[in-house]
N, C-alpha and C positions, 0 to 999 in steps of 0.2 A: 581536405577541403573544408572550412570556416562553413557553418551553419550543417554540413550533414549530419546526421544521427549516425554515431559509430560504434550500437550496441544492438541488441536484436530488439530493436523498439520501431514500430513503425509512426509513433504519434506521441501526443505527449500524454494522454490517460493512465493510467492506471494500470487498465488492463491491455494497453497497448504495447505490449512488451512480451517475448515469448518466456521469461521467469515465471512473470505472473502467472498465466494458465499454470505450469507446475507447482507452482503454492497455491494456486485455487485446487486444482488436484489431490493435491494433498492432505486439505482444509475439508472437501469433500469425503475422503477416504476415512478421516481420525475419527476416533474411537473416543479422544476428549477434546475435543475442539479449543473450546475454549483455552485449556492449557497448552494446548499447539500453540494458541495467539498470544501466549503470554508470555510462552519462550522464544516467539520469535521477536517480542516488542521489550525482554529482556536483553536480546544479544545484540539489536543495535543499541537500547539505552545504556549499555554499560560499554561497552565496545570505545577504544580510543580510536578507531577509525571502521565507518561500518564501509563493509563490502558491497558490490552490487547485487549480488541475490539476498543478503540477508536483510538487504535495503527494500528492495523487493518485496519480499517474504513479509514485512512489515506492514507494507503500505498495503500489501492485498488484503493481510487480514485485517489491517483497519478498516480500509474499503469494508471490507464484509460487514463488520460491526456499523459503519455509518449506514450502509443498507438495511440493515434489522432496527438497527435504532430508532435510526432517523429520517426512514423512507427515501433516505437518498437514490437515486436513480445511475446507477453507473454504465456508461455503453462496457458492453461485454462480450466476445463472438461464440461465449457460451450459451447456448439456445434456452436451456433451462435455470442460469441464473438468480435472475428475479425469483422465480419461482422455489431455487433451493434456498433463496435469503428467507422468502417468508415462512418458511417450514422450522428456518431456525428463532422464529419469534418465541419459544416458550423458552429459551436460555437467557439468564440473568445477565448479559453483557456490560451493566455499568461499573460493575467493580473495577472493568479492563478500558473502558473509556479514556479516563486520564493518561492512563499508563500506553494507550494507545496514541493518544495525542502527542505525549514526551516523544513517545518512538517517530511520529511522523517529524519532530521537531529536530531530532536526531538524524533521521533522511534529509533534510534540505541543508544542514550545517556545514558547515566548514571542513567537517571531517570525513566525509562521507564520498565515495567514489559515483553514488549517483548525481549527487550535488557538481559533482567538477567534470563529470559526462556531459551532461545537461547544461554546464555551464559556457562548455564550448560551443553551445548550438547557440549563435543569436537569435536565430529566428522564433525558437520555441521556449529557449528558456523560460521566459517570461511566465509567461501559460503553464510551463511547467511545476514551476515555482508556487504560481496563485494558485493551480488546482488541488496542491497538497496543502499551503495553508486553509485554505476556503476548509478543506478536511479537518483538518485539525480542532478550525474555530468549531465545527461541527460536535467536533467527540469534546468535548472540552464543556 
């Protein structure tokens, strides 16, 4: 059916997808964070067609970083959140900034399986689209 969502995504956020929570999970658990997020904003930047969790994987760690960076406020139905973003304020995150950006630019492209998910939904595409560039211009 045109316009449904036919992935575990209940909305078009970020964190409105049941991947994300396992890369925040994850992002939570690492030991070097930072380089978690840089090989996950490696493997779609290189990647000739990214997948939907490494698409994912992406876009959450960016999220994290536009949280710590740039105060951005993300809805989350993780309760402490907010709260683990500001705890990561004493890590250097601008070196992964751009590189987070490219990654987000490599999610909405042409080659990407969340891009062509997303692109069957009329209704949210849109919203889908602008929440990740509006990101982007952020880490950028």
């Amino acid at each position: 059916m045109k316009g449904e969502i036919k992935m575990g995504a209940w909305d078009y956020g970020v964190f409105d997808d049941d991947v994300a929570y396992d890369a925040l999970e994850e992002l939570k658990e690492s030991s070097n964070i930072a380089a978690d997020m840089e090989g996950y904003f490696d493997t779609v930047i290189e990647a000739e067609y990214v997948d939907y969790d490494e698409g994912q994987y992406a876009l959450v760690a960016a999220a994290v970083i536009d949280s710590v960076v740039n105060g951005t406020d993300y809805k989350c139905d993780e309760a402490d959140y907010a709260e683990w973003t500001k705890s990561l304020k004493s890590i250097d995150f601008a070196p992964l900034m751009q590189k987070a950006a490219n990654a987000v630019e490599a999610v909405v492209s042409e080659h990407s399986e969340l891009k062509e998910l997303w692109d069957e939904n009329e209704s949210l595409y849109t919203l889908w689209r602008e929440d990740k560039i509006a990101m982007q211009k952020r880490l950028q």
